[in-house]
C-alpha positions in Angstrom: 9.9 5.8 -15.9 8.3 2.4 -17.2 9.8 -0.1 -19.4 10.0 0.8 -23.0 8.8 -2.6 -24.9 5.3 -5.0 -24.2 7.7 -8.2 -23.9 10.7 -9.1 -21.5 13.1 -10.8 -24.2 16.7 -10.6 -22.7 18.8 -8.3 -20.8 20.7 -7.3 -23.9 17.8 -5.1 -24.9 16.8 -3.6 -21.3 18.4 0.0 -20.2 19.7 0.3 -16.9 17.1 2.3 -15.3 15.0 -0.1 -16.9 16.4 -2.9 -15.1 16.0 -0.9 -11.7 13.2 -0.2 -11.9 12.0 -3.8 -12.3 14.3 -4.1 -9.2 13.1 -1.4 -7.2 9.4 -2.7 -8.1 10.1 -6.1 -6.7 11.3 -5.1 -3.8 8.1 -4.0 -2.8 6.2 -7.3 -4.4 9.0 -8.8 -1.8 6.8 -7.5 1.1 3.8 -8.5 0.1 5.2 -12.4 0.1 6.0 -11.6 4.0 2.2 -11.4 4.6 -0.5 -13.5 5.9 -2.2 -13.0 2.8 0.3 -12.8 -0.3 -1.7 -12.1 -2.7 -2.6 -8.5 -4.0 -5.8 -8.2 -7.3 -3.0 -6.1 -9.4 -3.9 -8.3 -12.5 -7.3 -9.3 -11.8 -9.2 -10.3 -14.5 -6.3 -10.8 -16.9 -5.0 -14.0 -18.1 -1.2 -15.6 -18.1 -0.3 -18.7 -20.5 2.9 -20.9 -19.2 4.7 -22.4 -22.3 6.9 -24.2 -21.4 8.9 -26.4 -24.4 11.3 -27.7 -22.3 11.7 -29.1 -18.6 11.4 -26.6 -15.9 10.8 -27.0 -12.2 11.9 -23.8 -10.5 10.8 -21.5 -13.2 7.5 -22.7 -14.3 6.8 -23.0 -10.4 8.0 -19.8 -9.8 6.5 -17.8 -12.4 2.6 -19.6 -12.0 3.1 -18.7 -8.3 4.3 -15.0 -9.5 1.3 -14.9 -11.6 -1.6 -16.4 -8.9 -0.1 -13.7 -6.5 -0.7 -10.7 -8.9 -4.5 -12.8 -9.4 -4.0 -13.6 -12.7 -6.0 -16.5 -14.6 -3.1 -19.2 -15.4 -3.0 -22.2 -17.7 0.3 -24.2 -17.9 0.8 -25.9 -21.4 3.9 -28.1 -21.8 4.9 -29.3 -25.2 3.9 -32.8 -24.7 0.4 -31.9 -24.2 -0.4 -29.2 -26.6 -0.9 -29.6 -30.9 3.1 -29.0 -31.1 3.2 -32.2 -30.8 1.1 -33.1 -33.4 3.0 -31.1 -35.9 1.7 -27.2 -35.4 3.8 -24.5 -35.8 4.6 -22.4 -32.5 3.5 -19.3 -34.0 0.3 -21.4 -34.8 0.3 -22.4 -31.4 0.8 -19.0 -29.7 -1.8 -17.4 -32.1 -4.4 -19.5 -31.0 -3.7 -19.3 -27.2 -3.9 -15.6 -28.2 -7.7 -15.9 -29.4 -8.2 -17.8 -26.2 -8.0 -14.2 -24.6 -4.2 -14.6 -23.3 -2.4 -11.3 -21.7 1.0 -13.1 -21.3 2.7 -15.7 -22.7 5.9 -16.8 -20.4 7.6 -19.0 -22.8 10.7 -21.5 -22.4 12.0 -23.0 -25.8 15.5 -24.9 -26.4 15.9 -22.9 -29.7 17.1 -19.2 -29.2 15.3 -17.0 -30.4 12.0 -18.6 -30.3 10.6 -16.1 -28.0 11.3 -13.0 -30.3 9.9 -15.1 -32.8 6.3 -14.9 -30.9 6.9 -11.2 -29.7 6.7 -10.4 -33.7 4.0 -12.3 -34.6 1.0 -11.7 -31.4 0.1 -9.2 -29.6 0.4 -10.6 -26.3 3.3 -10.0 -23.6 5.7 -12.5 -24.2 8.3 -13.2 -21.3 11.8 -15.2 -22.0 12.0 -17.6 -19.7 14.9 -19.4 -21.2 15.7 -19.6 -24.9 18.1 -22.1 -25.9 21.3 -21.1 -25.0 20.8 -17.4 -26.0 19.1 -15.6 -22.0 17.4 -16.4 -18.9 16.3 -12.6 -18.3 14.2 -13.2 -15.3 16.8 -15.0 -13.7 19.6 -12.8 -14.1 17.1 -9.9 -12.6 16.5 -12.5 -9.4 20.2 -13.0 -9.1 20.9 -9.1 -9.4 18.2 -8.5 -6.7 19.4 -11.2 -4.3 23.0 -9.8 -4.8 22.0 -6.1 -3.9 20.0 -7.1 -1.2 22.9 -8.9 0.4 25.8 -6.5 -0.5 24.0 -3.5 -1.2 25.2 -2.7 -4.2 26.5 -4.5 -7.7 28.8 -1.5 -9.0 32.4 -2.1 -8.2 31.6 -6.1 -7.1 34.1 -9.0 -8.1 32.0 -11.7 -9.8 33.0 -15.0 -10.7 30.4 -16.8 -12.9 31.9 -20.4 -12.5 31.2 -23.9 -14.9 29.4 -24.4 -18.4 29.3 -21.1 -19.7 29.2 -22.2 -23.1 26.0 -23.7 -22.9 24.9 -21.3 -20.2 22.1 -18.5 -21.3 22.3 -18.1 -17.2 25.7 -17.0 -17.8 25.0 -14.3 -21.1 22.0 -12.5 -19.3 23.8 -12.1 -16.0 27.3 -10.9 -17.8 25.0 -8.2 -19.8 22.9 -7.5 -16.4 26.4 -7.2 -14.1 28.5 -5.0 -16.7 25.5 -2.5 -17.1 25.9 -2.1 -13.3 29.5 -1.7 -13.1 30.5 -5.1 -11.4 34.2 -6.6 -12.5 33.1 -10.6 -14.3 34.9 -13.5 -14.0 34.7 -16.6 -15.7 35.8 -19.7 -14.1 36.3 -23.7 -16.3 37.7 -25.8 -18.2 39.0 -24.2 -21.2 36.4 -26.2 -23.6 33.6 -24.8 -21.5 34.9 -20.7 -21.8 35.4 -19.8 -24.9 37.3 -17.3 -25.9 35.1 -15.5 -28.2 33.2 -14.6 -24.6 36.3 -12.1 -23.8 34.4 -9.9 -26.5 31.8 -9.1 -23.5 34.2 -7.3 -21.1 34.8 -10.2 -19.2 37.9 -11.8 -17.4 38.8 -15.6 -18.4 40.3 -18.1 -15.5 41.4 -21.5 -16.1 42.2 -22.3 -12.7 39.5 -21.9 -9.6 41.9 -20.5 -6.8 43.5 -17.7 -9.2 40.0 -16.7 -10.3 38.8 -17.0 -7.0 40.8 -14.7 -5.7 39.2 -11.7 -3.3 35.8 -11.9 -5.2 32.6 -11.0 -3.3 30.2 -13.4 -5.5 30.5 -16.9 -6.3 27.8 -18.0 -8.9 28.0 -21.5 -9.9 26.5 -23.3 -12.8 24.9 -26.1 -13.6 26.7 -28.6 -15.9 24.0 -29.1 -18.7 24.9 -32.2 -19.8 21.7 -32.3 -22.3 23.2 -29.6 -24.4 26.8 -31.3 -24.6 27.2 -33.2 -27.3 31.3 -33.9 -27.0 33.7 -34.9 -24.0 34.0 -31.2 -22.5 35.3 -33.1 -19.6 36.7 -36.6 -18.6 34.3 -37.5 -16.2 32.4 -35.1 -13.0 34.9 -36.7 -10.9 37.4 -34.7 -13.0 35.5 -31.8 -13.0 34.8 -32.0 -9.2 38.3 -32.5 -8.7 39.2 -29.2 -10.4 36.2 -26.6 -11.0 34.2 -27.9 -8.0 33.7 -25.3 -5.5 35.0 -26.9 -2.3 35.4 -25.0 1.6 39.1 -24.3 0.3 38.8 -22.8 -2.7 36.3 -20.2 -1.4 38.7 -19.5 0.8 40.1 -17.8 -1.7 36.9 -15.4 -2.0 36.5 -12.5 0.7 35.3 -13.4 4.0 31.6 -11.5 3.5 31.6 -13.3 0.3 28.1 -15.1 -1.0 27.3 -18.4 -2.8 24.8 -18.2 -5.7 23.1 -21.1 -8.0 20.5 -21.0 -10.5 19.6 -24.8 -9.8 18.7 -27.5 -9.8 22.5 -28.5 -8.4 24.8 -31.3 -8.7 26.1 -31.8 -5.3 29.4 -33.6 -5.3 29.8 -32.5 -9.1 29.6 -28.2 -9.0 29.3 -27.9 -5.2 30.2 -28.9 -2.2 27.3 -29.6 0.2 29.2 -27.9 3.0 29.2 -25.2 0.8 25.2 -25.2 -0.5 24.1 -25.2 2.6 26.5 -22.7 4.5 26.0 -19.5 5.9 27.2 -17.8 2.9 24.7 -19.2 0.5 21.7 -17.6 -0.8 20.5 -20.1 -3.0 17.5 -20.5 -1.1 17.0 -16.4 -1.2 17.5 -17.0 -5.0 13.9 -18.9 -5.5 12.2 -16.7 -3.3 13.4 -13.5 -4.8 12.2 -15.2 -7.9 8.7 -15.0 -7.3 8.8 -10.9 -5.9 10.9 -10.5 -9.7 8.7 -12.2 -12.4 5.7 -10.2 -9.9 7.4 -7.0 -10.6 8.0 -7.9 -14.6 4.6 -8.9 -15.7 3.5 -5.8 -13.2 5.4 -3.6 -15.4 4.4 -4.9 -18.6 0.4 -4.6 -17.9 1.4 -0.6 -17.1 2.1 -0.5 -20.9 -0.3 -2.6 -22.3 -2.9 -0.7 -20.6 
């Protein structure tokens, strides 16, 4: 079994055993980051290319450390530095990072669709990490990974996916990800922020945080992305706080074993409670480490079919 495309564009397009696999493969990328020496010569001698078109801190972090354990050569270009700037078109731009002898090209854009754009036009291994608000692939496979390796399984799991999903590619790639494995979605905000065109997806629709609560065994909160809203979604966070906030009593109204998930970077105060963030029951910090062992295992996979 190996992936079945040269690129990692969304979830949308990904086959369930594909998407174990990728699992299964990190998990054993997960031991290498327990050792003295975390760093195996997978990818030696080939070269990875972070574009990065829009702020990032986790992600771009993540994936250059992802790419400097596998041994890869890594440049980071961010838009303000490269000829984009100047007026060159991306594919332009991608085609002569290409001739610079490029292997992978991890790209973050806030149009969607820009990364399929690339995929058609070089030759390289593109990666989506985060395309406007269409997916966040790797991310949903991180979240998938921590969630199995903390329950043990997805298939038959009560999620609640709660905030901006509107804006959210978060949101899309783990609702594609969690129905392929089974899991029962939930969608949690204000009703400006779920729309009901979403229901299409398989998905159940809450307006208040206690009913959707309700016996679920993940909580995955979002970040509010206020630089994608351009209306008043909401009075004000203390509004928002007040009623989509995830406090010590409303997750009382999740099962007792039940775990706390954010893609970052948080709002305390605004999404979460910092009671909550930092509790027993969060894996946010599991999150960004599970990262790294996931984007290892993707650009793993990809070289296997390049080759």
């Amino acid at each position: 079994m190996k992936l079945s495309s040269k690129d990692l564009l969304g979830i949308k397009e990904l086959e369930k055993d594909e998407i174990t696999l990728i699992l299964d493969t990190a998990s054993g990328f997960k031991d290498v980051l327990k050792r003295d020496i975390k760093k195996v010569p997978a990818l030696r001698g080939k070269t990875a290319v972070n574009l990065f078109f829009e702020p990032s801190t986790r992600t771009r972090t993540s994936f250059e450390l992802a790419e400097k354990r596998l041994s890869l050569d890594v440049l980071n270009l961010a838009a303000t530095t490269s000829s984009v700037a100047k007026g060159e078109s991306l594919i332009d731009t991608s085609l002569n990072v290409q001739a610079l002898g490029a292997d992978f090209m991890v790209v973050r854009h806030s149009s969607s669709g820009a990364p399929h754009l690339l995929s058609r036009n070089v030759t390289a291994s593109i990666i989506n990490a985060g395309d406007g608000i269409n997916e966040h692939p790797t991310q949903a496979l991180l979240d998938a990974f921590t969630i199995q390796e903390r329950m043990g399984t997805i298939e038959g799991l009560k999620i609640a996916i709660v905030g901006d999903i509107v804006h959210s590619r978060v949101a899309k790639s783990n609702i594609y990800l969690l129905k392929k494995f089974g899991a029962e979605v939930r969608l949690i905000g204000p009703p400006t922020l779920v729309p009901e065109e979403i229901l299409s997806l398989g998905v159940k629709r809450y307006h208040d945080m206690e009913l959707g609560l309700d016996t679920v065994d993940v909580v995955m909160m979002l970040r509010i992305q206020k630089e994608r809203q351009t209306g008043g979604y909401f009075p004000s966070t203390l509004e928002y706080f007040r009623f989509w906030g995830l406090t010590s009593e409303r997750f009382a109204s999740a099962k007792k074993n039940a775990i706390v998930m954010h893609p970052g970077p948080m709002n305390r105060g605004i999404e979460i409670a910092s009671e909550i963030a930092d509790g027993s029951q969060s894996v946010i910090l599991d999150q960004v480490t599970n990262g790294i062992a996931v984007r290892m295992a993707v650009m793993f996979l990809l070289a296997g079919i390049r080759e």
